[in-house]
Residue frames relative to the residue before (quaternion, step in Angstrom):
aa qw qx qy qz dx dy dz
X 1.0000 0.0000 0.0000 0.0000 0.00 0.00 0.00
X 0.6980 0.3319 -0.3822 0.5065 3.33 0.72 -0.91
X 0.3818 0.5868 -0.5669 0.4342 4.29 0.42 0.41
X 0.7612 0.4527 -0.2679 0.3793 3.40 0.25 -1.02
X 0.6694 0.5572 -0.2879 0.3982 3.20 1.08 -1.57
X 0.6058 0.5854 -0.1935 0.5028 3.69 1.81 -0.96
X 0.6928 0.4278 -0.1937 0.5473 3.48 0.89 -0.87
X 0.5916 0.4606 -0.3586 0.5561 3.83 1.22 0.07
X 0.7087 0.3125 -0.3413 0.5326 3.41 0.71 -0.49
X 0.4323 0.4981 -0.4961 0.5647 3.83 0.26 -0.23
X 0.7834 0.3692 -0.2730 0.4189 3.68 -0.17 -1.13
X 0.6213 0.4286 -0.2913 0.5877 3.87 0.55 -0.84
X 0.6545 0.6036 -0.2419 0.3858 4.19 0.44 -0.14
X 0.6430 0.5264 -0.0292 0.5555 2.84 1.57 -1.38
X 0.7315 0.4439 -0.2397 0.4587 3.26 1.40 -1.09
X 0.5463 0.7049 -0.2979 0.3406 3.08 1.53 -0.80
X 0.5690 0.5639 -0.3054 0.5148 3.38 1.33 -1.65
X 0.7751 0.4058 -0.3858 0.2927 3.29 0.10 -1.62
X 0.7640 0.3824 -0.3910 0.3424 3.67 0.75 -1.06
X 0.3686 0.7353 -0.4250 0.3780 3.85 1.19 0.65
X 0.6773 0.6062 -0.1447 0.3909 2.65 1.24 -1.32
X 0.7542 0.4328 -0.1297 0.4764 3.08 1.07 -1.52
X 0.5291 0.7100 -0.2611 0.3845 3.05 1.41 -0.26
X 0.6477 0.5832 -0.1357 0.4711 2.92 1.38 -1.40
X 0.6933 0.6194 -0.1134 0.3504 2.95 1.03 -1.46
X 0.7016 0.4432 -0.1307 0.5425 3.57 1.55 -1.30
X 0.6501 0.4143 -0.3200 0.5508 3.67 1.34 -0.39
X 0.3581 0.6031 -0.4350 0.5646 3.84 1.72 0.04
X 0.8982 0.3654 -0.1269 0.2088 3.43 0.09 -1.61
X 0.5337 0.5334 -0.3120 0.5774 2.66 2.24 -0.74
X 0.3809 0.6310 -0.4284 0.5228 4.33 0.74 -0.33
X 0.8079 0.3354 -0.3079 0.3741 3.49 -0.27 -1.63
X 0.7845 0.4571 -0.2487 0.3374 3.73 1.01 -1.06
X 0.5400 0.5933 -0.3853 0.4560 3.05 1.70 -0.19
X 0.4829 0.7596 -0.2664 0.3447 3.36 1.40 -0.63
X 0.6415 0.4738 -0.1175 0.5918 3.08 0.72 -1.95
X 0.6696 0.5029 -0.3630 0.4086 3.60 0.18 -0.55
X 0.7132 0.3803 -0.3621 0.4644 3.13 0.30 -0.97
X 0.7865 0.2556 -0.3558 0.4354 3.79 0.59 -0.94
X 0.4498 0.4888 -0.6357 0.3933 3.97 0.35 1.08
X 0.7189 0.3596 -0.3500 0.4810 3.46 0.73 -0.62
X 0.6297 0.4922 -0.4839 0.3563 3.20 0.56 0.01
X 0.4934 0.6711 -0.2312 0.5027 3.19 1.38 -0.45
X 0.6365 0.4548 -0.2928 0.5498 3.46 0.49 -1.32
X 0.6628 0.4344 -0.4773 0.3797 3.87 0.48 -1.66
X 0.5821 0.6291 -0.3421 0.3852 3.72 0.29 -1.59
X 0.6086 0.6787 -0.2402 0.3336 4.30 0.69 -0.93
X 0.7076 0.4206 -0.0789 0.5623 2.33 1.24 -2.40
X 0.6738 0.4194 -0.5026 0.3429 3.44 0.02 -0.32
């Protein structure tokens, strides 16, 4: 019993990191595109005028 109780936490840890990770990663990816956005429209505004 205690194996399992060990092999569940190991396993819940691991997930944790990973969904940090990914976490990190998508609020990284979601930044960069918000980025670019802002300077196309700024761009576009700057066009239109």
């Amino acid at each position: 019993m205690a194996i399992v109780a060990l092999v569940v936490a190991s396993l819940a840890l691991v997930l944790s990191l990973a969904a940090r990770h990914y976490v990190r990663l998508a609020t990284s990816r979601y930044q960069q595109a918000t980025r670019i956005y802002h300077q196309v429209s700024a761009a576009q505004r700057a066009r239109r005028r």
